[in-house]
LODOMAR-912250 format. One line per 8 residues: for each residue x, y, z of C-alpha. Coordinates in nm, 2 decimals. Each point is the difference from the previous one (the first is absolute). Example, Ala and Ser with C-alpha at 12.3 -4.5 7.8 and 13.67 -1.06 7.14 Angstrom:
1.23 -0.45 0.78 | 0.14 0.34 -0.07 $
//
This chain:
-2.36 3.47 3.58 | 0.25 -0.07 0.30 | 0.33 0.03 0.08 | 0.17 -0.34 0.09 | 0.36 -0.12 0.06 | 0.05 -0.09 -0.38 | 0.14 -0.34 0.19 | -0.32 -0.07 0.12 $
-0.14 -0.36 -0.09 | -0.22 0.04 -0.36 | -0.34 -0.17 0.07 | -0.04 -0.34 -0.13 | -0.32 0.09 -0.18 | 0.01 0.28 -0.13 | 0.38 0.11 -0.09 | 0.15 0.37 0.12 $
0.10 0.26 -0.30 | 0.29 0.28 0.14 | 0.09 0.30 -0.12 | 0.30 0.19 0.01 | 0.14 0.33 -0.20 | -0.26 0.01 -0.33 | -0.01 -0.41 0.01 | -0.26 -0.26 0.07 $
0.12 -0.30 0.08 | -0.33 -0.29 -0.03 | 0.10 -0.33 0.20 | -0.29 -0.18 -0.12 | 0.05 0.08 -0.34 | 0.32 0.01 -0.06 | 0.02 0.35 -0.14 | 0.22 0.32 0.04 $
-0.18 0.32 -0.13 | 0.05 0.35 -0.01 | -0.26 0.21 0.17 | -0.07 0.09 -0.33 | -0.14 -0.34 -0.05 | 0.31 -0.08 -0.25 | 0.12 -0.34 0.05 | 0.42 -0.05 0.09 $
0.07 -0.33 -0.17 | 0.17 -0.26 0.20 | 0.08 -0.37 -0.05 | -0.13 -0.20 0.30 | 0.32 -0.05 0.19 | 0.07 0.37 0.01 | -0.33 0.05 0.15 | 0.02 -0.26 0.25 $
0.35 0.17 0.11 | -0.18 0.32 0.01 | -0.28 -0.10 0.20 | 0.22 -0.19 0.25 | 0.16 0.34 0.05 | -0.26 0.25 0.06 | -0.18 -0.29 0.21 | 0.26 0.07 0.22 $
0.09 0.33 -0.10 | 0.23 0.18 0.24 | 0.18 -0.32 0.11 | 0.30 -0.17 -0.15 | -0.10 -0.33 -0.16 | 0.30 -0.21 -0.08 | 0.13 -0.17 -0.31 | -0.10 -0.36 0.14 $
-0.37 0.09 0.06 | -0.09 0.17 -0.31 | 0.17 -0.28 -0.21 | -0.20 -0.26 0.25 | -0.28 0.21 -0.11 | -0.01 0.07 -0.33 | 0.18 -0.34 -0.11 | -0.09 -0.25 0.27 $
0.12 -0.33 0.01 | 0.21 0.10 -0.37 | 0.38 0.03 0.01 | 0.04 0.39 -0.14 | 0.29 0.23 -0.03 | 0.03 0.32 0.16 | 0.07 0.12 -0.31 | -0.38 -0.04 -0.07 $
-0.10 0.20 0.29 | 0.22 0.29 -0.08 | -0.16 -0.02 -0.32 | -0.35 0.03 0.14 | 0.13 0.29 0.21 | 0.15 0.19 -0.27 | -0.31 -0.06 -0.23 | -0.18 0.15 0.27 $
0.22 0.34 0.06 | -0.04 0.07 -0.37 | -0.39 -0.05 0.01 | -0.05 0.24 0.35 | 0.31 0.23 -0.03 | 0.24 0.05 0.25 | -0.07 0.00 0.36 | -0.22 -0.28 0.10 $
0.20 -0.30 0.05 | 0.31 0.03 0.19 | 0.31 -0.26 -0.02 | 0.06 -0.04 0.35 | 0.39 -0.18 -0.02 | 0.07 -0.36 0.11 | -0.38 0.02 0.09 | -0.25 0.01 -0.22 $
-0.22 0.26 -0.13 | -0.25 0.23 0.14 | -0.30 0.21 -0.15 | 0.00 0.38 0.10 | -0.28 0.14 -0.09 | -0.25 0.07 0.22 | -0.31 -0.24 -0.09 | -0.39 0.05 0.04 $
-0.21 -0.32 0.06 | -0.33 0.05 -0.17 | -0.28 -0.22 0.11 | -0.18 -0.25 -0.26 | -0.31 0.22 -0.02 | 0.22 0.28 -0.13 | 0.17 -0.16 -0.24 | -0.24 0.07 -0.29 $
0.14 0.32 0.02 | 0.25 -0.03 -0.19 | -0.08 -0.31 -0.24 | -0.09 0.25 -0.26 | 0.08 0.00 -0.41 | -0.14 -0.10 -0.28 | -0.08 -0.36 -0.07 | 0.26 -0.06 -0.30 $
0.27 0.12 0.25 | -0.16 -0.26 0.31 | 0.03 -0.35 -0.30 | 0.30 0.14 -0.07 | 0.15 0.00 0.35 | -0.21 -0.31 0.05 | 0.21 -0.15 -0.34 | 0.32 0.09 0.12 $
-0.05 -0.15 0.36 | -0.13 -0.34 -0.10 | 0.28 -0.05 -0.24 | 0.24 0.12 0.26 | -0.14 -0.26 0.23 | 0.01 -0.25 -0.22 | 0.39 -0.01 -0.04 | 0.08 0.04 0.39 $
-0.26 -0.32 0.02 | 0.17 -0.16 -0.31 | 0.34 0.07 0.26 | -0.19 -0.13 0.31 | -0.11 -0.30 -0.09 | 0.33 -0.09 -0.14 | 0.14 0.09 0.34 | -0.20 -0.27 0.23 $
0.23 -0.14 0.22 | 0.10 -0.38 -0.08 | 0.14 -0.24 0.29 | 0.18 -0.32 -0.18 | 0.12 -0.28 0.24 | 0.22 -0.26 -0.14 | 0.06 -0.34 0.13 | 0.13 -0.04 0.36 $
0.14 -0.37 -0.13 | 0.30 0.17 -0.13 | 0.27 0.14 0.22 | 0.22 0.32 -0.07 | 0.34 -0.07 -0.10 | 0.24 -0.03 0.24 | 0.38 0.13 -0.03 | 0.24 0.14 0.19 $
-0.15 0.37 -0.06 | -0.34 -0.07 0.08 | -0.14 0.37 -0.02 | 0.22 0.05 -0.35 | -0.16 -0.33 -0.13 | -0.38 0.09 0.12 | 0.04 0.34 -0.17 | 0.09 -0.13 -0.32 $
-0.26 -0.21 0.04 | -0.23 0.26 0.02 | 0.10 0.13 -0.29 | -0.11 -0.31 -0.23 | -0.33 -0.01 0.19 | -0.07 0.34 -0.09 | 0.19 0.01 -0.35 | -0.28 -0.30 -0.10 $
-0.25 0.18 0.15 | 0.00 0.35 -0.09 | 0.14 -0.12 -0.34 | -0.33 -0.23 -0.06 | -0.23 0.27 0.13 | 0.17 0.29 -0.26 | -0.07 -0.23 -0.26 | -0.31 -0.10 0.07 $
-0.17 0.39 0.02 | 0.25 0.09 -0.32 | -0.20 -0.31 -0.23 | -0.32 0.10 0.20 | -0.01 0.37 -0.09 | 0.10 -0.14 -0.36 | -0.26 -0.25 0.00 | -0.32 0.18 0.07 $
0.12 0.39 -0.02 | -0.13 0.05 0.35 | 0.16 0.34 0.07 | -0.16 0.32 0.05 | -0.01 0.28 -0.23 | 0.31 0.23 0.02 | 0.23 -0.27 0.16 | 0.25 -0.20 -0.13 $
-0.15 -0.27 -0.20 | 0.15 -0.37 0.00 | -0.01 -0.03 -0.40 | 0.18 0.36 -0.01 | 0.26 -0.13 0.34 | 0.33 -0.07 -0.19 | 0.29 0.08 0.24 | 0.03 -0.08 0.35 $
0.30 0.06 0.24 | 0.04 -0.19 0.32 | 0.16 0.18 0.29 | 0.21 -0.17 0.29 | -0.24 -0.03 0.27 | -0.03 0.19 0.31 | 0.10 -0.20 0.30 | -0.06 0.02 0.40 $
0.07 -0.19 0.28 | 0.31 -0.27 0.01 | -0.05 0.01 -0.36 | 0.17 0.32 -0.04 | 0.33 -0.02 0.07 | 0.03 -0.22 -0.31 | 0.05 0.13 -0.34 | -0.03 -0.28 -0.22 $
-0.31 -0.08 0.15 | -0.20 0.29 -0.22 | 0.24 0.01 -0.29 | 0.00 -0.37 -0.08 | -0.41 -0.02 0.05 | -0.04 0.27 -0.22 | 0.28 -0.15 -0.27 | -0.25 -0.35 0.01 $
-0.31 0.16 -0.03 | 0.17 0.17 -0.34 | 0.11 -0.35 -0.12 | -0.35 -0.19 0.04 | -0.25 0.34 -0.16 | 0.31 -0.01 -0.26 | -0.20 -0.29 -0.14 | -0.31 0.27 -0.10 $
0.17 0.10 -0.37 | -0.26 0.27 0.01 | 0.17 0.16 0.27 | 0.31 0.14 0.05 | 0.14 -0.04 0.36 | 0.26 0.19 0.09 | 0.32 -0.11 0.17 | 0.06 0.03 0.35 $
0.32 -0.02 0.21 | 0.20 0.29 0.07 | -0.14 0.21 -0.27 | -0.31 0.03 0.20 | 0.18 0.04 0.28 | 0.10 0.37 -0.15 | -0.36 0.06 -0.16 | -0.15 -0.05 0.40 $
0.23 0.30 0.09 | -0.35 0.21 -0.18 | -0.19 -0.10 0.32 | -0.33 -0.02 -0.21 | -0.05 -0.29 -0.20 | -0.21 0.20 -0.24 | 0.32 0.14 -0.11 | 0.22 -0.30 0.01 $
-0.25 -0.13 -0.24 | 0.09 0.35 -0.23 | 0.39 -0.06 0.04 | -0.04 -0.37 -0.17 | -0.30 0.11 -0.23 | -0.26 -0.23 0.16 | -0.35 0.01 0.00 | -0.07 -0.13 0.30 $
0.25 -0.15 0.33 | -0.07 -0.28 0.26 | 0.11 0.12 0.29 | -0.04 -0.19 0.36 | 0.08 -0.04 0.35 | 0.06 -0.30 0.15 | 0.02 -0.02 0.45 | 0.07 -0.28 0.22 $
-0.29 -0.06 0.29 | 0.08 -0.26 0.24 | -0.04 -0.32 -0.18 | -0.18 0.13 -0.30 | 0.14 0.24 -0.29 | -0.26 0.28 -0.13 | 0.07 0.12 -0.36 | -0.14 0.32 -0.18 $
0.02 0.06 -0.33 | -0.12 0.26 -0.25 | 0.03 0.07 -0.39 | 0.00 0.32 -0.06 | -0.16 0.24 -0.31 | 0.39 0.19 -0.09 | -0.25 0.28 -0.21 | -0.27 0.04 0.24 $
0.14 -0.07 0.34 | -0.31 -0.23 -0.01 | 0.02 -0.38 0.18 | -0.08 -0.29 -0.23 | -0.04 -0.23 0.25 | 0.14 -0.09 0.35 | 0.03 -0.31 0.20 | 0.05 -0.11 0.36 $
0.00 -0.30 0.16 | 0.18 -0.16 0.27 | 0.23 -0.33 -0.03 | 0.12 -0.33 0.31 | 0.35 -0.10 -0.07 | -0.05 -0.32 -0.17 | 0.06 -0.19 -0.30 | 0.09 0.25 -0.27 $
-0.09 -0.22 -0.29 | -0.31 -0.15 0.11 | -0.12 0.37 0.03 | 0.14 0.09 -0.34 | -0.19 -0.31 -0.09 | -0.34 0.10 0.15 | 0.01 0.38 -0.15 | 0.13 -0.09 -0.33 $
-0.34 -0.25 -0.02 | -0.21 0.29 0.09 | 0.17 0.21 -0.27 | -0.03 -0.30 -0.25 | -0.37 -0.08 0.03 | -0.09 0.42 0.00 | 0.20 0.04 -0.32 | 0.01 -0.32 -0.15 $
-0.11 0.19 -0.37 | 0.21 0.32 0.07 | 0.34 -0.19 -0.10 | 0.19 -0.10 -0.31 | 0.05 -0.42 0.08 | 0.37 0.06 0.02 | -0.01 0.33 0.18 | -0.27 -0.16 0.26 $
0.32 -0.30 0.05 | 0.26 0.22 0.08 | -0.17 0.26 0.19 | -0.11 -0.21 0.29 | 0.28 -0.29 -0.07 | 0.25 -0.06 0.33 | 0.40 0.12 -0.07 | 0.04 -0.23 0.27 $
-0.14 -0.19 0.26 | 0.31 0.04 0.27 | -0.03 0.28 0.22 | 0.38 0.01 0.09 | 0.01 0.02 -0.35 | -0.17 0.27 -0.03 | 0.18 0.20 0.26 | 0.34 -0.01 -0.11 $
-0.15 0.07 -0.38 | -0.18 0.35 0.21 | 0.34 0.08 0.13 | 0.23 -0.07 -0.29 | -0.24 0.26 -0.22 | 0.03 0.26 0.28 | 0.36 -0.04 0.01 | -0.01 -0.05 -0.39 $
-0.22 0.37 -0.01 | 0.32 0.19 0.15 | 0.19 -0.06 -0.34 | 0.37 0.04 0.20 | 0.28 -0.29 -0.02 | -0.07 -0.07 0.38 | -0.41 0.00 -0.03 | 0.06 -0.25 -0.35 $
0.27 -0.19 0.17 | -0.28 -0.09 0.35 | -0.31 -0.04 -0.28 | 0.24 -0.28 -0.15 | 0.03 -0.16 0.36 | -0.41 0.00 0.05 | -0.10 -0.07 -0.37 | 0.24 -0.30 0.04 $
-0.18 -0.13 0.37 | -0.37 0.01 -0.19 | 0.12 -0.20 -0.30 | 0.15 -0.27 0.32 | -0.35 0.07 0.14 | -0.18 -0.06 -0.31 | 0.20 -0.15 -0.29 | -0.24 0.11 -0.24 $
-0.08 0.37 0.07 | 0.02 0.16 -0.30 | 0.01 0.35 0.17 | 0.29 -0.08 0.19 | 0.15 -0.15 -0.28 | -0.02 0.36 -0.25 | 0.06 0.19 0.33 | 0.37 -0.19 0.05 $
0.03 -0.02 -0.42 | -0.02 0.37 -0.04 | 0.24 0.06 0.32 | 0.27 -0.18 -0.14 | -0.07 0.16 -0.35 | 0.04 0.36 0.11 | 0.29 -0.11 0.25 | 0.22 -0.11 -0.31 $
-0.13 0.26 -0.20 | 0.15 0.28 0.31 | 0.35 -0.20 -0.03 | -0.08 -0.08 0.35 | 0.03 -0.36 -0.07 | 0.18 -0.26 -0.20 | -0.18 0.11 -0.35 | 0.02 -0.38 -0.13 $
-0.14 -0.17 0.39 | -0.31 0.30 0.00 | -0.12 -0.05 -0.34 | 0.00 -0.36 0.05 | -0.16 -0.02 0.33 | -0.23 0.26 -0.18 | -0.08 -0.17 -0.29 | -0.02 -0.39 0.20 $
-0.27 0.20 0.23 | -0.20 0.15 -0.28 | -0.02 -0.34 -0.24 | -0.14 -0.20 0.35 | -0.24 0.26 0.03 | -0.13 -0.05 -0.29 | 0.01 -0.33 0.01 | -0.25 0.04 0.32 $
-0.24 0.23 -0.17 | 0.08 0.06 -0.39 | -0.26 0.30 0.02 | 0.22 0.23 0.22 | 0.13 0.28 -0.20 | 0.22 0.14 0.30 | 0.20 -0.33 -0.05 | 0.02 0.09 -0.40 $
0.13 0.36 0.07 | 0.29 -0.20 0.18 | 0.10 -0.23 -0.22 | 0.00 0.27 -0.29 | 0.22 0.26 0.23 | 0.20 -0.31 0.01 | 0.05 -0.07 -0.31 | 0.04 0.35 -0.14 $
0.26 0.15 0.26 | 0.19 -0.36 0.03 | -0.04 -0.24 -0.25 | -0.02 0.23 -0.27 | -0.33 -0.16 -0.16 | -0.17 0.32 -0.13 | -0.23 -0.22 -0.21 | -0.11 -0.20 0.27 $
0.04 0.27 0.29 | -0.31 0.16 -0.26 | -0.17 -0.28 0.01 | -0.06 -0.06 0.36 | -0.05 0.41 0.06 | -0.30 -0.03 -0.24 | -0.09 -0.27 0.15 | -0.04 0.14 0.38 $
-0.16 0.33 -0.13 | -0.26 -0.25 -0.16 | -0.09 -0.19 0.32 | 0.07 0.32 0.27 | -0.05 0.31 -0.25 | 0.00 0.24 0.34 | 0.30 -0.14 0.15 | 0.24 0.31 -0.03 $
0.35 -0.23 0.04 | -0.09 -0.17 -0.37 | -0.06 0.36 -0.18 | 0.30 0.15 0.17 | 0.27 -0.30 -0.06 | -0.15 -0.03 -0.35 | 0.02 0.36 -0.09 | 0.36 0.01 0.11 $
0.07 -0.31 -0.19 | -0.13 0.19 -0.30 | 0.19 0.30 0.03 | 0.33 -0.25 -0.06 | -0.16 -0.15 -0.29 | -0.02 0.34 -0.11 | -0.39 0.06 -0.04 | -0.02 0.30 0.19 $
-0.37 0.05 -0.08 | -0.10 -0.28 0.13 | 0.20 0.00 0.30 | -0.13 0.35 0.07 | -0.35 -0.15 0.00 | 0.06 -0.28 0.19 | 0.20 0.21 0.27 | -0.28 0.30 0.05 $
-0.24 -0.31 0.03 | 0.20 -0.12 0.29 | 0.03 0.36 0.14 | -0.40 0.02 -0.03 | -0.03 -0.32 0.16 | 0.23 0.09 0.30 | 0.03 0.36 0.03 | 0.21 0.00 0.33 $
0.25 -0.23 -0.14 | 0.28 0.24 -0.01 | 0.21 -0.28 -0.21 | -0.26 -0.01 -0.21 | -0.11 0.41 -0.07 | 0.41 0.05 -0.07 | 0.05 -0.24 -0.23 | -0.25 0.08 -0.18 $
0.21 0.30 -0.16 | 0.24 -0.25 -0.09 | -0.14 -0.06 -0.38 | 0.05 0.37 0.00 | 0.38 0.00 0.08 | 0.01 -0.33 -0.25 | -0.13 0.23 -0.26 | 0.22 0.29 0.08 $
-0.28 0.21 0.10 | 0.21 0.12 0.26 | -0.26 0.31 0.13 | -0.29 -0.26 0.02 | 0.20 -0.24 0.18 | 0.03 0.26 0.25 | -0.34 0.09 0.05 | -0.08 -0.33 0.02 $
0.26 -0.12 0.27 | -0.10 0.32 0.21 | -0.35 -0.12 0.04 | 0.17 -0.26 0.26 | 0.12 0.27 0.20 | -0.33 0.11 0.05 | -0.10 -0.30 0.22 | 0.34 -0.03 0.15 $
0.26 0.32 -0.08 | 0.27 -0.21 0.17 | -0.02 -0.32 -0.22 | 0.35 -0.07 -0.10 | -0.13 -0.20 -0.33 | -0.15 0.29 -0.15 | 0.31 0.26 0.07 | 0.22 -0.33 -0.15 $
-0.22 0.06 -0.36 | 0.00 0.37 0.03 | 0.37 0.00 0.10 | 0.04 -0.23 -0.33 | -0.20 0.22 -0.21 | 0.19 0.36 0.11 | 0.36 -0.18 -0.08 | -0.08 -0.11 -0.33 $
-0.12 0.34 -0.10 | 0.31 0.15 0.13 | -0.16 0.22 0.29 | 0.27 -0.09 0.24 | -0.19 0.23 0.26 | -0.34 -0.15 0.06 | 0.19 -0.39 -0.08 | 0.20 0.05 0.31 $
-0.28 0.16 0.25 | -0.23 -0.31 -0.12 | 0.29 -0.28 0.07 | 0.04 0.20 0.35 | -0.35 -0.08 0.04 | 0.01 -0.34 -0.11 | 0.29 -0.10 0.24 | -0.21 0.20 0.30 $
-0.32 -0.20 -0.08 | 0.19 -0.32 -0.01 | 0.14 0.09 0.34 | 0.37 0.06 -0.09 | 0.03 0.34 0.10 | 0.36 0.02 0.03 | 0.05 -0.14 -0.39 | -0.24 0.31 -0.05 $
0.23 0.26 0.13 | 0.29 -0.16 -0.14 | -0.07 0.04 -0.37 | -0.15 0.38 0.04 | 0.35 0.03 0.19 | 0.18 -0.14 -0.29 | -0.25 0.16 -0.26 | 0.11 0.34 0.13 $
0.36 -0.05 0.00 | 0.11 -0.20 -0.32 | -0.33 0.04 -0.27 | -0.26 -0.25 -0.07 | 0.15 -0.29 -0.19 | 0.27 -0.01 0.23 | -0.21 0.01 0.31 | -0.17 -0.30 -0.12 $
0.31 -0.21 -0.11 | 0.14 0.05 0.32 | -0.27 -0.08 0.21 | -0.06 -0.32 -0.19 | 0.35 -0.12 0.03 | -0.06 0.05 0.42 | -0.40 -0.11 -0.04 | -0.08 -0.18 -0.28 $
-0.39 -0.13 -0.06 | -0.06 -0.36 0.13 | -0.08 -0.10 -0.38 | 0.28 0.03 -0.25 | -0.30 0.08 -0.28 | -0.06 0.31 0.19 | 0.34 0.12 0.02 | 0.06 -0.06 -0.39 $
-0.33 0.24 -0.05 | 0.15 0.27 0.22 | 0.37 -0.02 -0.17 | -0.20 0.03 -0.34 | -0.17 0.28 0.08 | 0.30 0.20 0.14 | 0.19 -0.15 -0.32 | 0.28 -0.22 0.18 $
0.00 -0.27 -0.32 | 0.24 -0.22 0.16 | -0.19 -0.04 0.37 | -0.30 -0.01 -0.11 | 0.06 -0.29 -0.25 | 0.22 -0.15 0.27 | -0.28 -0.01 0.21 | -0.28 -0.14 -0.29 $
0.29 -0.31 -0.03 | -0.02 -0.01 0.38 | -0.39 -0.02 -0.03 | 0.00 -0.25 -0.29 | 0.20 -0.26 0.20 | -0.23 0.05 0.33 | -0.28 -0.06 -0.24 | -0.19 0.31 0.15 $
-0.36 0.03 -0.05 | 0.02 0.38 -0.04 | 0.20 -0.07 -0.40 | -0.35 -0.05 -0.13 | -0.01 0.39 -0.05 | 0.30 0.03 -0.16 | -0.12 -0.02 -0.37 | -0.22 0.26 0.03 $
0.20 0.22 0.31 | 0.04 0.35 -0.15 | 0.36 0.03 0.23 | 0.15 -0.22 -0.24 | -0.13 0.19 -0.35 | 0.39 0.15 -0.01 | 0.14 -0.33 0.07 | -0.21 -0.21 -0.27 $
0.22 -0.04 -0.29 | 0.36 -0.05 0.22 | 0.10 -0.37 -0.06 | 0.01 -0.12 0.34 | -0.35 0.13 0.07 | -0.09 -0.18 -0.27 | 0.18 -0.30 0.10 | -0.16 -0.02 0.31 $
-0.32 0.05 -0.14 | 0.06 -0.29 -0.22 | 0.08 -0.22 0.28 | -0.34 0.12 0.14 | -0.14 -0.12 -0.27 | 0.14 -0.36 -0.07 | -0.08 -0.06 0.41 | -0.36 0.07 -0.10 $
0.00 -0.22 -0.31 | 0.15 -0.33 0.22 | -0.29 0.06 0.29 $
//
């Protein structure tokens, strides 16, 4: 036995073994024992990040070269070394490997080279324990090959005959470009390892099999170079990628956009995939290189911190269709028995075949994803350019048909020129494609919140939850349309479906307690409306309901501390103080008349809820008459509102109700 540097090169025949404290570390076997001859298990990665370290134990080996190491040529996370470290520090104790900051890491302990003859030494224990050891390795191995050989790196070239598309912002256009190269791309390749694992069950033992893989987030993609500086670059690939694996109704896919956007503030995707209740996320990186555009992407184990599969391959600016084109065929003849006919057609079927199209569509959802007046009011102007790009782009179509709903449905529109435009959209949309559910979720929000057609409003919702059963818009529309029909059960079920299939969608998680408050279940309401405020404690909708629910009990107190935070969430900090200024001086009913009179809500249906609740009979059914003639889309509630149980049997309510009423029987 000598003593060697411990970063001394291991010879080529016969590999080196190290010791260091009471462990044996074999390089040639890839085995970590006690010097008791007990074995420390260790998957393979782990032990490859070990053995990189004592290699060159003493020295400070950065983050880049053990993830070149360990993962070459594979697009990995840090988060997948740390792992590997800490895995490590719980099997040697404390002590050994150092975290050197903005460095790297460094092994400490001082490291004996023993020499190939000596190594027998210490390969002793009994046979069971050596097939064991032997067992556990070789199925180890197997899933970091099953990983590998998913990860070979792929160059596709399109067809030089087709130029990029020129504009006046060249960059801008190229970029979005980019993004329906890679959308078709990494879109076709997820699919085509999803069906694959499905097909012949070719995962190893322990991982994440693709008959068990239901639920799949996609992340916004990292981005480097000039593609950086450009948000909806990331957002709107990720927001594609979710509309084409939408079309696997074994998954679910959840949504992307600016919910995501607050998941990715978890740093490690492992538990972004927790926050949405995933089982596994596809996450990527995408970097501009000269003339060529290198993409990395990974789907992720959520459980097991395990990678299903990665790809990387490197792209020429070119034609983006005929390299759709050329994948999609690959895809198609590898999976040709994996599909359903119909779900093989709409999987790999072009949403459009213009380009500029397609880049005002990936800029209207960005802006679309803010959910402000100003982001809806710009998504209208790009939605608009694709469908003068491309006449018959369904996407763009829904995408502008859905602005101009939830425009008229805010009063921040003419409510009769929205739900038109809104309802003109969704009808040519299906007239394009008579299989899109999005476009039916439209038209039914249409006809429920404006022309008063509850029959055929629940028509057209059944109908979209039949062809797009995962999309969350169709569950959540459709369960508040049943809470003003008055079947709270169902609503409630449709609602916590929406909530399940979009857990970040704070809209969605509050008014999901809203069948709660319908049913006068005031303290489960509550409960319910705070779960928003776990993912967002400033999110003015959810201190609207629970400001609603503490005024109709009465409990003046908490009602006026949760409208303070409404106001402050919603940016008017000045209204805030104002009413805890009048609260304090004059009581609680008069705080709120008065401020009101100065302020009043933008929809004259909310202001006749908050005079009924502080029981101001004649304003608030001055303001329902006010709502009636406006023809507001919020008096769909009123039927079943519990602010108006006091006001039920007064004549005029009931007048207006009857009005209601004959309107509904003429549409």
């Amino acid at each position: 036995m000598k003593d060697h540097p411990a970063n001394s090169p291991p010879s080529k025949d016969r590999p080196l073994a190290y010791r260091f404290g009471p462990f044996v570390l074999h390089g040639g076997e890839r085995v970590l024992r006690r010097e008791d001859g007990q074995i420390v298990a260790l998957r393979p990665k782990a032990f490859e990040t070990l053995l990189a370290l004592v290699e060159k134990s003493g020295h400070v080996l950065s983050k880049d070269e053990l993830m070149e190491r360990i993962w070459p040529e594979t697009f990995v996370e840090e988060s997948g070394l740390a792992r590997n470290i800490s895995v490590l520090r719980k099997a040697l104790g404390e002590g050994y490997i150092e975290t050197m900051p903005k460095r790297g890491y460094r092994f400490a302990a001082l490291v004996e080279v023993i020499e190939p003859k000596d190594e027998t030494a210490f390969e002793e224990g009994t046979a069971e324990e050596g097939e064991l050891a032997l067992r556990a390795k070789t199925a180890a191995e197997l899933t970091d090959l099953a990983v590998e050989a998913k990860a070979t790196e792929r160059s596709v070239v399109p067809s030089e005959s087709a130029p990029l598309l020129a504009s006046v912002r060249v960059i801008a256009s190229q970029r979005k470009l980019l993004l329906i190269i890679v959308c078709s791309l990494v879109g076709a390749l997820l699919v085509a390892v999803l069906f694959a694992k499905w097909k012949d069950g070719s995962q190893p033992r322990g991982a994440l099999t693709g008959a068990a893989l239901r639920s799949v987030a996609v992340l916004p993609f990292q981005t480097s170079g000039e593609l950086g500086d450009d948000p909806a670059f990331p957002i709107g690939l990720a927001d594609a990628l979710v509309i084409r694996l939408n079309g696997i109704r074994r998954l679910v896919i959840r949504p992307t956009g600016a919910n995501l956007e607050r998941a990715r503030k978890a740093q490690d995707a492992a538990e972004i995939g927790q926050s949405l209740g995933v089982q596994a996320v596809l996450t990527g990186k995408i970097q501009r290189v000269e003339d060529r555009l290198r993409v990395a992407t990974q789907l992720l184990d959520v459980e097991s911190g395990e990678i299903i599969w990665a790809e990387k391959f490197d792209l020429k600016l070119g034609d983006p269709f005929a390299m759709q084109d050329r994948v999609t065929e690959e895809v198609v003849r590898a999976l040709a028995l994996a599909f359903a006919e119909e779900e093989h057609v709409r999987l790999f079927r072009r949403t459009t075949l213009n380009p500029e199209a397609q880049k005002e569509y990936s800029l209207g959802l960005y802006l679309w994803s803010r959910r402000s007046e100003e982001g809806v009011r710009q998504a209208v102007e790009h939605f608009e350019r694709a469908i003068v790009a491309d006449p018959d782009y369904v996407l763009a179509r829904v995408g502008l048909a859905d602005c101009y709903a939830v425009l008229a449905d805010f009063g921040y529109m003419d409510v009769h020129q929205g739900f038109s435009r809104a309802r003109d959209e969704a009808l040519q949309a299906i007239a394009l494609d008579p299989e899109f559910g999005p476009a039916y979720t439209t038209l039914a929000f249409v006809k429920h919140r404006y022309d008063w057609d509850w029959a055929g409003a629940e028509d057209d919702f059944r109908r979209a939850i039949a062809l797009a059963p995962n999309y969350d818009v169709a569950h959540y529309w459709y369960g508040l349309y049943l809470i003003t029909v008055g079947r709270l059960d169902e609503a409630r079920a449709e609602l916590d479906r929406a909530a399940e299939l979009n857990p970040l969608s704070l809209a969605i998680v509050t008014n999901a307690g809203l069948p709660d408050l319908y049913a006068r279940q005031y303290d489960q309401a509550i409960a319910r409306f705070r779960r928003a405020l776990e993912l967002d404690p400033n999110y003015h909708l959810a201190h609207l309901r629970l400001w609603e629910a503490y005024e109709t009990l009465g409990q003046h107190d908490q009602a006026i501390e949760e409208l303070r935070e409404c106001l402050g969430g919603a940016g008017r900090r000045d209204a805030a103080n104002k009413i805890v200024a009048y609260y304090r001086t004059m009581g609680y009913e008069a705080a709120i008349k008065r401020w009101l009179a100065e302020d009043p809500w933008r929809l004259a249906y909310a202001n006749a809820s908050t005079y009924a609740r502080i029981g101001e009979r004649d304003l608030a059914l001055q303001s329902l008459s006010q709502s009636l003639t406006r023809r507001e889309s919020r008096l769909v509630y009123v039927l079943q509102s519990p602010d108006f149980d006091w006001l039920r049997s007064d004549p005029k309510f009931q007048q207006i109700i009857g009005e209601i009423e004959t309107l509904r029987r003429k549409e």
